[in-house]
C-alpha positions as CSV (number, residue, x, y, z in Angstrom):
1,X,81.8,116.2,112.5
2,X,77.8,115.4,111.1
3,X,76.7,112.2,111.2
4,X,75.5,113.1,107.5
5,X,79.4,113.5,106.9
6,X,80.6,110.0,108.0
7,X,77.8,108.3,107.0
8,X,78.5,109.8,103.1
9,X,81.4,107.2,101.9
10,X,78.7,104.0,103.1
11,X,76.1,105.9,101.0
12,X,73.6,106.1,103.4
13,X,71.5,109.5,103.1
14,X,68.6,109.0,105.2
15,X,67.1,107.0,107.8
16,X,68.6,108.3,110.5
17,X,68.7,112.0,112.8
18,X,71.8,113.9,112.0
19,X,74.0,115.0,114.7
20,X,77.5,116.0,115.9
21,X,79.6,113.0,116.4
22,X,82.9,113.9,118.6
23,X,84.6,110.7,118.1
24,X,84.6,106.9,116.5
25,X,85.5,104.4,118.8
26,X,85.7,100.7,118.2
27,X,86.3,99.2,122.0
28,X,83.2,100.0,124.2
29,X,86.1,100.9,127.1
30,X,86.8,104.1,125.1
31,X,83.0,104.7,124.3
32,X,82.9,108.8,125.0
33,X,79.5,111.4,125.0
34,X,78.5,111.9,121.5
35,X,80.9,108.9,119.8
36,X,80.2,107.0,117.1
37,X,80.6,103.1,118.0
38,X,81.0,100.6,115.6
39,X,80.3,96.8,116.6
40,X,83.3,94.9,115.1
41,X,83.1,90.9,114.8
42,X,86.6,89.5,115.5
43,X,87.7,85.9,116.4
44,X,88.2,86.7,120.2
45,X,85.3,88.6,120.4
46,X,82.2,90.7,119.1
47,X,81.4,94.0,119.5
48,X,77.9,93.8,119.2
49,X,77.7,92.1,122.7
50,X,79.4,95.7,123.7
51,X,76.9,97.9,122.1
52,X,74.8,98.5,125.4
53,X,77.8,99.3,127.4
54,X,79.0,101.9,124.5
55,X,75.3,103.2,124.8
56,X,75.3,103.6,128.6
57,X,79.0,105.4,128.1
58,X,77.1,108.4,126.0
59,X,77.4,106.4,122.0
60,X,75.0,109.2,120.3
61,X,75.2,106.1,117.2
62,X,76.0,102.6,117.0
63,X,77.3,101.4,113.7
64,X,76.1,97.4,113.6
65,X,75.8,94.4,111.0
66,X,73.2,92.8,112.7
67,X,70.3,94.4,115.2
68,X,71.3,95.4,118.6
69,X,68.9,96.3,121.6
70,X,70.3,99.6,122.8
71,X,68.8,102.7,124.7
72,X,69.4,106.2,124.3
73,X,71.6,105.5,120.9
74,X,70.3,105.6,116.8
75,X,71.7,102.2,115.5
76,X,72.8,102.4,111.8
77,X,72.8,99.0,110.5
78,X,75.3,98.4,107.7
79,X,76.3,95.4,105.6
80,X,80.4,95.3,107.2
81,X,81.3,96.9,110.3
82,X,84.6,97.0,109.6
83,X,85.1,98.2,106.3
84,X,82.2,100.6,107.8
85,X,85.0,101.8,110.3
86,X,87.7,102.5,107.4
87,X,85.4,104.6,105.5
88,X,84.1,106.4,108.3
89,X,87.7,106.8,109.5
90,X,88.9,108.7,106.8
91,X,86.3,111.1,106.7
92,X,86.3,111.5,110.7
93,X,90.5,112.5,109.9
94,X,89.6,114.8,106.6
95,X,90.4,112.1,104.0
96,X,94.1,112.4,104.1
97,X,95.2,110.2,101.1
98,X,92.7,111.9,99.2
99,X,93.8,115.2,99.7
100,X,97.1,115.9,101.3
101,X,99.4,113.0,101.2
102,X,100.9,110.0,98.9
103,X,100.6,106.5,100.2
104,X,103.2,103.8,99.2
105,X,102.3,100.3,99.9
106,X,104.5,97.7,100.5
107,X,103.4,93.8,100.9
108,X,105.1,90.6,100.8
109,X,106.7,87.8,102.5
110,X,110.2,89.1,103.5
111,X,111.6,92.9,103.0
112,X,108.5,94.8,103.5
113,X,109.9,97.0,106.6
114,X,113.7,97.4,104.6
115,X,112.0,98.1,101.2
116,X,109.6,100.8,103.0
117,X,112.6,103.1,104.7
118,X,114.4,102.7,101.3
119,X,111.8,104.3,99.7
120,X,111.7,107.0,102.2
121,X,115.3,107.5,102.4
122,X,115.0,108.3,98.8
123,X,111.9,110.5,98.9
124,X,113.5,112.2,101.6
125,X,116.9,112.6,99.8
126,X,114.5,114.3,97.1
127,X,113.6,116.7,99.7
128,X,110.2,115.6,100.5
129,X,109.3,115.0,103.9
130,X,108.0,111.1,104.4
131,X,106.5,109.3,107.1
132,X,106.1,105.2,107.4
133,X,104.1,103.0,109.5
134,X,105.1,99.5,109.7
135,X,106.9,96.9,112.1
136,X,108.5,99.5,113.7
137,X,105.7,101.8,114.4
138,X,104.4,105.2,112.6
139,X,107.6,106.8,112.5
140,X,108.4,111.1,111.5
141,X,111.4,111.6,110.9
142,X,112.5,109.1,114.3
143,X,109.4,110.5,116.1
144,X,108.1,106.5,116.3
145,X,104.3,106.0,118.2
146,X,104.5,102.0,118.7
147,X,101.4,100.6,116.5
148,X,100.3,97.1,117.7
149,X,100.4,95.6,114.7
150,X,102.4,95.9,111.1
151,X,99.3,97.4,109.7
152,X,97.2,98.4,112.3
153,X,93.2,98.7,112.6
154,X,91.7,100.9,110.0
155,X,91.1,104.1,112.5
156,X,94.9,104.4,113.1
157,X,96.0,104.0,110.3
158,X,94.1,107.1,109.3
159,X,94.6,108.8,112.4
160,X,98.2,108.0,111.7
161,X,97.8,109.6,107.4
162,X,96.3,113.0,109.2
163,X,99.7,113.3,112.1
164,X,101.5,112.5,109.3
165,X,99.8,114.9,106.8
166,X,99.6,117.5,109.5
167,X,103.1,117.3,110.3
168,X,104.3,118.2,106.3
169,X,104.7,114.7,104.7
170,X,104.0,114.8,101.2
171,X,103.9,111.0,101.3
172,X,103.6,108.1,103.4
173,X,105.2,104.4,103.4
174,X,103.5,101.8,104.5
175,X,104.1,98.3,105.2
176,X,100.5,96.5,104.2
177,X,100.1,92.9,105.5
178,X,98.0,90.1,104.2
179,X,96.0,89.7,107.5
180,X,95.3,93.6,107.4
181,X,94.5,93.3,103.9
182,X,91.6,90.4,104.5
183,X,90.8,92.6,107.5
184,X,89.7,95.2,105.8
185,X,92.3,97.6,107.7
186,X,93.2,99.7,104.5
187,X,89.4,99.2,102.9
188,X,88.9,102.6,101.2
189,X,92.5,103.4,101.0
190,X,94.1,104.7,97.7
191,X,97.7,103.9,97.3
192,X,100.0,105.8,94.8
193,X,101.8,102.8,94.3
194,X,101.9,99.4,95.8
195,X,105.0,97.3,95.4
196,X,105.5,93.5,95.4
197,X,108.8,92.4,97.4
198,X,108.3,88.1,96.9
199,X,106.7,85.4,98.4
200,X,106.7,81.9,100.4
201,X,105.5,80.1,102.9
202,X,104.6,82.1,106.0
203,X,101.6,82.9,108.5
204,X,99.5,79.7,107.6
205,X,97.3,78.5,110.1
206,X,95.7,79.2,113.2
207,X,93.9,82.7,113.2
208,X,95.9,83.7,110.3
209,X,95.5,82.0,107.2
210,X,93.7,78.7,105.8
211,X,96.2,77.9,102.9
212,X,99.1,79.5,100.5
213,X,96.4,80.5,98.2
214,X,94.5,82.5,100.3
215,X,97.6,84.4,101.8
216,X,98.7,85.0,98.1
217,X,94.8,86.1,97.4
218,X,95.0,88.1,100.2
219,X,98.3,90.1,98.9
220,X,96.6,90.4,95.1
221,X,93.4,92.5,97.1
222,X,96.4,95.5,97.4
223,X,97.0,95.7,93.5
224,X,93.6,96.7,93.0
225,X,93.4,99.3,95.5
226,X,97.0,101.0,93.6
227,X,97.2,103.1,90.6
228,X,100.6,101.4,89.7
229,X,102.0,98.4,90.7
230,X,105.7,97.5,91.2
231,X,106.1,93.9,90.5
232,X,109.0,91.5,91.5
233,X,108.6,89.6,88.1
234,X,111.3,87.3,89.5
235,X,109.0,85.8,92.0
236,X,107.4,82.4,90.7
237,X,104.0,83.7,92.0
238,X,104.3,87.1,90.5
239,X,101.9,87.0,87.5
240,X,99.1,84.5,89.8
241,X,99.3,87.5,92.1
242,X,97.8,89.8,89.2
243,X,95.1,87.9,88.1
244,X,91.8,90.2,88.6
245,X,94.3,93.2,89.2
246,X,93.7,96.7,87.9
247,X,96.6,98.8,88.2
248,X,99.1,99.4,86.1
249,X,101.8,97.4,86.7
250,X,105.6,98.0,86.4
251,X,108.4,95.1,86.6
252,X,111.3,94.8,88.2
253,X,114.1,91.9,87.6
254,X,117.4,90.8,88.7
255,X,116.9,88.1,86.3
256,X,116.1,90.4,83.0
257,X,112.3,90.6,82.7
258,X,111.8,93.8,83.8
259,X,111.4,97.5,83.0
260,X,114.3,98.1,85.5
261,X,117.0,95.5,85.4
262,X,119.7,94.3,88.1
263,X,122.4,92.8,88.1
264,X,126.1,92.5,89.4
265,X,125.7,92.7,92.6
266,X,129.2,93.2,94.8
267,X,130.2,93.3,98.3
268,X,130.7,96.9,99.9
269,X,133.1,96.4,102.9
270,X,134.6,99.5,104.6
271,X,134.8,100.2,108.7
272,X,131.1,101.3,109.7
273,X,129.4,100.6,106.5
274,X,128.5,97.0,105.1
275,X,126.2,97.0,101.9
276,X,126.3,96.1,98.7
277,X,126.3,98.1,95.1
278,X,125.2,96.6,91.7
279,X,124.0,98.1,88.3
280,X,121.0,99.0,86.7
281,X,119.8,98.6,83.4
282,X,116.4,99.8,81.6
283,X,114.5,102.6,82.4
284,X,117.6,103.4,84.1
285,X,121.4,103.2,83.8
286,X,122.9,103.1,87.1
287,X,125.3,101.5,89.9
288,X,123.7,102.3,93.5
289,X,125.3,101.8,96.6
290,X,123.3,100.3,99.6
291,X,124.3,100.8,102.9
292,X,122.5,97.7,104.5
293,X,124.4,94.1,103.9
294,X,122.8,91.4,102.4
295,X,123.4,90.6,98.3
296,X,119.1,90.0,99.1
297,X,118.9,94.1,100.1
298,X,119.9,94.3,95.9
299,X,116.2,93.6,95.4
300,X,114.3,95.8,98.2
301,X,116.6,98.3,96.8
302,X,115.7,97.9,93.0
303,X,111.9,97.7,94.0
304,X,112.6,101.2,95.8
305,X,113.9,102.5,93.1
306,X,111.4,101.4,90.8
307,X,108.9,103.2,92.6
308,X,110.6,106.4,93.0
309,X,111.3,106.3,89.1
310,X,107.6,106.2,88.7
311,X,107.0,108.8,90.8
312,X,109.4,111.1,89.2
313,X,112.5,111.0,91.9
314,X,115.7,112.3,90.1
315,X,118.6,109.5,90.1
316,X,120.7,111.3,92.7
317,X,118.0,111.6,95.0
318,X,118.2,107.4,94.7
319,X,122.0,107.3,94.8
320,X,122.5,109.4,97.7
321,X,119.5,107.9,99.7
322,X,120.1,104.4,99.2
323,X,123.6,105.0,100.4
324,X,122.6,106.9,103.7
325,X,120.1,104.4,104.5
326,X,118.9,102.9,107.6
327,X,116.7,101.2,109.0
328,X,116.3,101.1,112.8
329,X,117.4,97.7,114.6
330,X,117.4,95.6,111.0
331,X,121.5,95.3,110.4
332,X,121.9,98.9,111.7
333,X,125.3,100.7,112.0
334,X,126.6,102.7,114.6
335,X,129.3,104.6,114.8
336,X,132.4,104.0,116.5
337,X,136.1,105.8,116.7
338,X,138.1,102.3,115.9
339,X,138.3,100.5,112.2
340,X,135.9,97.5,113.4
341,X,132.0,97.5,112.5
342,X,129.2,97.7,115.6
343,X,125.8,96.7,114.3
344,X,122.3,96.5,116.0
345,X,119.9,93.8,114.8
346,X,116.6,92.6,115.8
347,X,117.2,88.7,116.0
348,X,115.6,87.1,118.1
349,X,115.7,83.4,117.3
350,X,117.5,80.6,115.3
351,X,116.5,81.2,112.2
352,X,116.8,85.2,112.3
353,X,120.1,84.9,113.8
354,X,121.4,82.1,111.1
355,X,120.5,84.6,108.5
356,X,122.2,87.8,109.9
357,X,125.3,86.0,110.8
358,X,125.6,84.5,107.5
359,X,125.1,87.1,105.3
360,X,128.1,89.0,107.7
361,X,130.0,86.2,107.0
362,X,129.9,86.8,103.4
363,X,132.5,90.0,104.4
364,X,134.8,88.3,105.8
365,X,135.5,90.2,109.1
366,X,138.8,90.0,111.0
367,X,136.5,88.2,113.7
368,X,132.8,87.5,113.6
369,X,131.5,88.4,116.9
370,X,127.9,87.3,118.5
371,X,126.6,89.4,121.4
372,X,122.7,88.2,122.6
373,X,120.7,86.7,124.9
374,X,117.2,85.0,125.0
375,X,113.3,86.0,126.0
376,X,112.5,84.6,129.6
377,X,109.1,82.5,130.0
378,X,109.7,81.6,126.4
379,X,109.7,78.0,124.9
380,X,113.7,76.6,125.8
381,X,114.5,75.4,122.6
382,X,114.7,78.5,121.3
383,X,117.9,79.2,123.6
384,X,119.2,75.8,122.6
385,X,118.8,76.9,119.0
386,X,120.1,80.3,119.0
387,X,123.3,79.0,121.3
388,X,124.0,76.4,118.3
389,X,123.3,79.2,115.5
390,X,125.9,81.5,117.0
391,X,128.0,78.6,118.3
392,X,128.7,77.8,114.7
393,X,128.4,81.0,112.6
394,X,130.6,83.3,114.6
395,X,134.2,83.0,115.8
396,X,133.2,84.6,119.1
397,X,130.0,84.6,121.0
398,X,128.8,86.9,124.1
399,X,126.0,85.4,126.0
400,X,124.0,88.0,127.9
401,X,120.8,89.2,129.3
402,X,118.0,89.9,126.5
403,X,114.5,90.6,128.1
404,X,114.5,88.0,131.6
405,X,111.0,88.6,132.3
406,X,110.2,86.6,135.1
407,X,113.4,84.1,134.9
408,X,116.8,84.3,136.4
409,X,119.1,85.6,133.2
410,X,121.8,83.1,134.6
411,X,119.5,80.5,134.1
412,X,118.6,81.3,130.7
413,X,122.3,81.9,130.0
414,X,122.9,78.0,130.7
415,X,120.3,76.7,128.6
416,X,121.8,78.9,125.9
417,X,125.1,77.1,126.6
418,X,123.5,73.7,125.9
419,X,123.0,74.7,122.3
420,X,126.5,76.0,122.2
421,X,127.9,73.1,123.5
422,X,127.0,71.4,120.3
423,X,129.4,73.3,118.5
424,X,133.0,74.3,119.1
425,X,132.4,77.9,119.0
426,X,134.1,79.9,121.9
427,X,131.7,82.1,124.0
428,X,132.1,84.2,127.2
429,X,129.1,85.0,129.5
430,X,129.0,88.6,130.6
431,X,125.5,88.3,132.3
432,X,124.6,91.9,132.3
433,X,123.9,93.5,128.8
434,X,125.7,96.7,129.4
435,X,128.6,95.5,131.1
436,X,128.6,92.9,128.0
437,X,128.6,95.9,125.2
438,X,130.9,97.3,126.5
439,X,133.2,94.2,127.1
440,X,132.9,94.3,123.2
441,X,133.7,98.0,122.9
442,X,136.9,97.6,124.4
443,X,138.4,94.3,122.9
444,X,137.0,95.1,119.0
445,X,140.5,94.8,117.0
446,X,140.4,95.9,113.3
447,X,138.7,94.3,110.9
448,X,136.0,92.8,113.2
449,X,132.2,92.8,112.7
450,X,130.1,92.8,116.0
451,X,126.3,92.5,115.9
452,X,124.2,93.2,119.0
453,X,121.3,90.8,118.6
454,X,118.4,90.7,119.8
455,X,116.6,94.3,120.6
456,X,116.9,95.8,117.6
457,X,114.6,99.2,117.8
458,X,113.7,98.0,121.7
459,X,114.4,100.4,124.0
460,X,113.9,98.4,127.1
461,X,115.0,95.4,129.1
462,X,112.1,93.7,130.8
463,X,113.1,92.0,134.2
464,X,110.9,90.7,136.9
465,X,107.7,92.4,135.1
466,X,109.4,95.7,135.4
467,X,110.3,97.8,131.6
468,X,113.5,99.4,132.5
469,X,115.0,102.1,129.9
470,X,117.8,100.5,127.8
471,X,118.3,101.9,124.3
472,X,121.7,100.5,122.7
473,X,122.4,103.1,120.8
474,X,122.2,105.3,124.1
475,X,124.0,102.5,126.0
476,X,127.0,102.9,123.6
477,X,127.4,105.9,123.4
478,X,127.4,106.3,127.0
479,X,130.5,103.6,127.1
480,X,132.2,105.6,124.0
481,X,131.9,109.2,126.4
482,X,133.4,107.0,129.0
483,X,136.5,105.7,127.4
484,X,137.3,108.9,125.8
């Protein structure tokens, strides 16, 4: 692509030779012949101190905020690298949101990742081909590329909107952080919609941020970069988070004060599908089923449904979506041949595992049963805490082998037991994870409710440095071949 091309969106038009540019890069290790590089300042490091070596690689432009001595490379100085970097990104990919896909936006504190397959499970129900980026990675239709972070840098996210686009999604979910909004990782970017789940206390301090106020100022910055935004209005920080906003903004409520209107919300209990169903009122007159547990998965499916309404989906495009839903590794069922419930879910620690066993509590299974393990060369009160958790939340803990890393999984197992010792929950240790699943597999009676905690969408065991294969969903139906 021209120079003259990328350089368009920053509204620069002269002051520099125009030439072919093969490819952006942002780390001077994957500096190519004929690549723009852009210097980015982060808290680790700055790329300006890279410039040379991105030079010396072939860089035919370096993209800086503050003068570099280079040789053999035009330096373009601009007032922000990095939102330099988005708008230079979407052009470099054809400016997908602009001209061949929908982008959904999803932010807040808790529900971003559920909320965002919701949607898609909807828009896909409608019959229109949806991709999402998120937690879990970019995923097509369970083709997943791993991102390193919830919203990553600005270049893949757009190289992300063009696989996407190219691959015949007419939209795209995404889940849009508060770090990656002050990072300027979506600068440029024009959602359809952006939806508000809720919000509290959460990533405050360190390298993330200062204060509440500036996380919560940091979530407003999506609301105007959307053409319509779909508002919790339940949330106490709700209308704060619109100050200065310029969408248009739509409200949903399980309290009344929206457009769209929830309310009783009921248990749905039947072998190899927990969720919940309540009714609508509003803009809409309806009583969706949700296949994902949780009386809180009422909300991230009423904000899903609020934004396919303004998009236009038809109402049984959201019935039969919501009910097919799932979201890989977050309370996910699998299926199994006997009248007891096997679910996947990614906790990890106390608090994660508190909530998931609580809320499968609520369904009152025949037995509650616990299968996990802990991280090795992770902080040991963690174990302690995750042993009491499951100690006193289900009838019957497995303790096994999570990722080891460099530890001995029998020693993690004991520290485990320390926490469980607290309690007078009953617990078997089955040391190896498969032989542990399986264990499970062949004692379920009716009516129970086993959760596999811990790996979630993982697909590996680490042990001794060394990833080994190990999806459960693989894993188990493996065992089921080899009990039939």
């Amino acid at each position: 692509m021209l120079l003259s091309a990328l350089l368009a969106p920053l509204g620069i038009k002269e002051g520099f030779t125009d030439t072919d540019i093969t490819a952006i890069a942002y780390d001077s290790r994957k500096a190519v012949p004929g690549c723009a590089f852009l210097c980015l300042k982060g808290s680790a490091s700055d790329g300006h101190s890279f410039a040379p070596m991105a030079a010396r690689s072939g860089a035919a432009v370096i993209v800086a905020q503050e003068p570099v001595d280079v040789k053999g490379a035009q330096v373009i100085l601009v007032p922000d690298t990095k939102k330099a970097l988005s708008l230079m990104s979407s052009a470099f990919f054809g400016d997908p949101a602009k001209t061949d896909i929908e982008v959904i936006g999803v932010t807040g504190t808790k529900g971003k990742t559920t909320t965002a397959y919701m949607v898609r499970a909807i828009l896909e129900a409608a019959g229109h081909k949806t991709g999402v980026m998120g937690t879990i990675g970019a995923d097509i239709g369970g083709d997943i590329e791993p991102l390193d972070n919830t919203t990553p840098i600005s270049y893949e996210v757009f190289r992300q909107l063009r696989r996407m686009a190219d691959a015949g999604c007419r939209y795209a979910v995404m889940e849009v952080s508060s770090i990656a909004l002050r990072e300027d990782r979506v600068y440029g970017l024009p959602f359809k919609i952006g939806i508000f789940t809720n919000f509290s206390e959460d990533h405050i301090g360190g390298v993330e941020h200062k204060d509440m106020e500036e996380y919560l100022q940091c979530k407003a910055m999506l609301f105007s970069m959307c053409e319509t935004g779909v508002i919790n209005a339940d949330d106490p920080a709700a209308e704060k988070l619109l100050l200065g906003s310029t969408c248009r903004v739509y409200r949903f409520s399980m309290q009344g004060q929206g457009s769209m209107n929830g309310g009783g919300c009921r248990h749905l209990n039947r072998p190899g599908l927990l969720g919940v169903e309540f009714d609508i009122d509003g803009d809409l007159k309806l009583s969706p089923k949700v296949g994902i547990p949780g009386r809180f998965n009422a909300y991230n499916a009423l904000a899903a449904i609020s934004c396919c309404y303004k998009l236009g989906i038809p109402e049984e495009a959201m019935l039969n979506g919501l009910e097919g839903v799932k979201v890989k590794g977050r309370v996910e069922p699998v299926p199994v041949p006997g009248d007891y419930t096997l679910l996947l879910d990614y906790a990890h620690n106390a608090v994660s595992m508190e909530s998931i066993l609580t809320t499968l509590r609520e369904y009152n299974p025949g037995r509650l049963i616990c299968l996990f393990g802990a991280g090795g060369n992770r902080p040991k009160v963690r174990r302690y805490e995750m042993g009491e958790a499951s100690g006193r939340l289900a009838d019957l803990s497995v303790i096994t082998a999570d990722n080891s890393r460099f530890e001995d999984v029998l020693d993690i197992i004991e520290d485990i037991k320390i926490g469980m010792k607290k309690t007078e929950g009953k617990y078997i240790e089955i040391p190896d994870r498969r032989e542990a699943i399986r264990w499970c597999i062949e004692n379920a009676r009716a009516g129970d409710i086993i959760v596999l905690a811990g790996k979630g969408s993982e697909d590996y065991q680490e042990i001794k440095g060394v990833r080994y294969p190990f999806d459960e969903r693989v894993v188990i139906r493996e065992i089921l071949e080899g009990l039939k």
